[in-house]
Every structure is written in C-alpha cells, then in structure tokens.
C-alpha positions in Angstrom: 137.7 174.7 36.7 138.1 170.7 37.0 137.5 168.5 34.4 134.0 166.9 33.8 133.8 163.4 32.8 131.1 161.1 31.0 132.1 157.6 33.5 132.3 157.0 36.8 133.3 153.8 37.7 133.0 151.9 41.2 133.9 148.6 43.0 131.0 148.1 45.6 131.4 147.7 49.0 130.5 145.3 51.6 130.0 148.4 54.1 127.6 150.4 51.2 125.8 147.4 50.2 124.2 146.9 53.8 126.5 144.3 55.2 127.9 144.4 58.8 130.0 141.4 61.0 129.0 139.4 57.3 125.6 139.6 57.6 123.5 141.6 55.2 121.6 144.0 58.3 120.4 147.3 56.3 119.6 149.4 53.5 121.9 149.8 50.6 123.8 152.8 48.7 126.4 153.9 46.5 128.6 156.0 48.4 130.1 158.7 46.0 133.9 159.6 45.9 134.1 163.6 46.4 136.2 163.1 43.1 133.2 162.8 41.2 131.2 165.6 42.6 131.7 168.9 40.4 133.3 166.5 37.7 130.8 164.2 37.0 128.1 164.6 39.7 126.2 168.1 40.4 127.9 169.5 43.6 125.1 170.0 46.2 124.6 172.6 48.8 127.0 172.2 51.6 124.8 174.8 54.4 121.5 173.1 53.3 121.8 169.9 56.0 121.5 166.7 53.7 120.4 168.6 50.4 119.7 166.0 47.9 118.7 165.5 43.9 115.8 163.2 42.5 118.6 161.4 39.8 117.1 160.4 36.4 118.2 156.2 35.5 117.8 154.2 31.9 115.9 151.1 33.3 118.6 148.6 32.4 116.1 145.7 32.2 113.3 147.8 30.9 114.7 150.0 27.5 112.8 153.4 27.5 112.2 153.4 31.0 113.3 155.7 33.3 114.1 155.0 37.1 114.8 157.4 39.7 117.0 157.6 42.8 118.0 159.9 45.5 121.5 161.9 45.7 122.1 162.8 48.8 125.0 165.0 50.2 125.0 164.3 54.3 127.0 167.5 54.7 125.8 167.8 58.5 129.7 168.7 59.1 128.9 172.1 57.4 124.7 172.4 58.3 124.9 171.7 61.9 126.9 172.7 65.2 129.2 169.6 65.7 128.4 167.7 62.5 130.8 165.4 61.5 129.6 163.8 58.0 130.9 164.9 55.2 129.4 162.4 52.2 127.6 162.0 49.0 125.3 159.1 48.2 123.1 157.8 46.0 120.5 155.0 47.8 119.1 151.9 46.6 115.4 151.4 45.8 113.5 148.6 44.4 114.0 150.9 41.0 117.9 150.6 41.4 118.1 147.3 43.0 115.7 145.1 42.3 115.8 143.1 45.3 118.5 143.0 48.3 120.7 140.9 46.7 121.0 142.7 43.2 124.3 144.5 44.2 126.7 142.0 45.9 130.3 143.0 47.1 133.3 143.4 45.1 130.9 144.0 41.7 131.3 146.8 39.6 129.0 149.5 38.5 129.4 152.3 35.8 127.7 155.4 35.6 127.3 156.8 32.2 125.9 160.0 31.9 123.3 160.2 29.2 122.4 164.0 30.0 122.7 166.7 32.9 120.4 164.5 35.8 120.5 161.6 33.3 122.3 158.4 34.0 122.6 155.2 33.0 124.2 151.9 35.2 125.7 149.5 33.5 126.3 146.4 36.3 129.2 143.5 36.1 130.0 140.7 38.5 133.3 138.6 38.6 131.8 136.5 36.0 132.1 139.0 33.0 134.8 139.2 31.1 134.9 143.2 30.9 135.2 143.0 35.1 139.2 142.5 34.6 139.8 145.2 32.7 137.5 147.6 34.8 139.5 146.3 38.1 142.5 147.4 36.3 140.9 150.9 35.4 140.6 151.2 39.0 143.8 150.2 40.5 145.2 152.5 37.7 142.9 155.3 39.1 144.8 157.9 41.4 141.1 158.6 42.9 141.6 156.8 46.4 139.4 154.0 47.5 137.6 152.2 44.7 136.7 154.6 41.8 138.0 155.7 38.4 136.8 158.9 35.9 137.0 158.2 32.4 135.5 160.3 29.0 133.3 158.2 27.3 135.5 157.5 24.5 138.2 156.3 26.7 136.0 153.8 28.4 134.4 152.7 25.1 138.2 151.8 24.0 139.1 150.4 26.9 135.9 148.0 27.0 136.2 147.2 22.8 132.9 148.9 22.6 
C-alpha cells in the first residue's frame, strides 16, 4: 500500500486555467497528478467512462460553508475502444472560482484534506510571502510536473504555521 497524505500542493497552469495562444478561451480545472490519486485523492473507476465524485470544499471566503466541485477521472483510454485519455480533474465552478479570473497562472493552490470527501483550498499568488517557500516544495517534489505531497505536520512546519 502507498502512502496517504494530508497536502497536495499545485502550481496552476496556463493550459488548466482555460488559456490558449494567451488568450483566456474556455472553462477552467485543476488537473490532478496520478501521484495523488490513491494517496490523497479517492481512486475512481477506471471501466466506468468518466466516473466522477461530487468533492466536499470549506468556503474560503464564507467560514462554515461548504462548496462543492466535480472530480472527474476521463479514463476513456480504459472505458472505450480507442480511448486515449487517461486524467483526473477537478473543474472550476462559480463555487471554486468565483469569477474567470480567480485562478491566474503560475499561482499556487493547496489542498488540505479536512475529512474523507472533505477539502479545504487554501490560494496564494506571487505576492504572498509563503509562495517562495511552496515553489521550493515543488521543485524539491520528485512528483513530475508541478505538484508536491506533504503530511500535514510537515507543511505546517514548512509554512511557520
């Protein structure tokens, strides 16, 4: 068995965020590294074609609330004759993102799990002074692309919390 862990921890994209030739042009996501499904994620289905979870969120600007968002595994290289995708995602709603420019490239987000389908994001730009030391949890990460597992503890020291 794998190791579970309480953070996940990702650099956005301009590709997930909705932006093509520099131009924002569609919907938005989180795209999900397979390293974080099974160790921090529920693994989905793989023969069910795009199986998905209703994930619970702690309103970050509302305390007490509770936002939801689709996890979606696009698994149609497994469901379907020919299929090619092979990806997890988790997609922006007014909920998540509160309007099309709430995520912007390059940001950071954390997912901190507060339960078994309960999350909370916590959201930094460039401007915050915990962003440097998250950028260097990620280069550090061996997870390829832009993501980093931590235990909670670990990411509380790391962040002076």
């Amino acid at each position: 068995m794998s190791a579970t862990y309480d953070v996940y921890i990702k650099k956005l994209t301009t590709q997930e965020l909705g932006y093509r030739k520099g131009r924002l042009m569609t919907g938005g996501y989180f795209y999900i590294s397979k390293s974080a499904v099974g160790s921090f994620f529920k693994e989905l289905d793989k023969y069910v074609l795009n199986d998905f979870l209703r994930l619970d969120f702690n309103d970050p600007l509302e305390p007490g609330n509770i936002i939801q968002a689709s996890y979606v595994y696009h698994n149609d290289k497994y469901a379907k004759e020919n299929g090619t995708r092979n990806e997890y995602r988790i997609y922006h709603n007014r909920a998540i993102a509160k309007h099309q420019l709430h995520f912007q490239p390059y940001e950071i987000v954390v997912f901190i799990k507060d339960g078994d389908d309960n999350y909370r994001i916590e959201h930094y730009t460039r401007n915050d002074k915990a962003y440097r030391i998250l950028e260097n949890i990620i280069e550090d990460s061996k997870i390829r692309g832009q993501h980093a597992l931590l235990q909670l503890s670990e990411y509380n020291t790391l962040l002076n919390v």
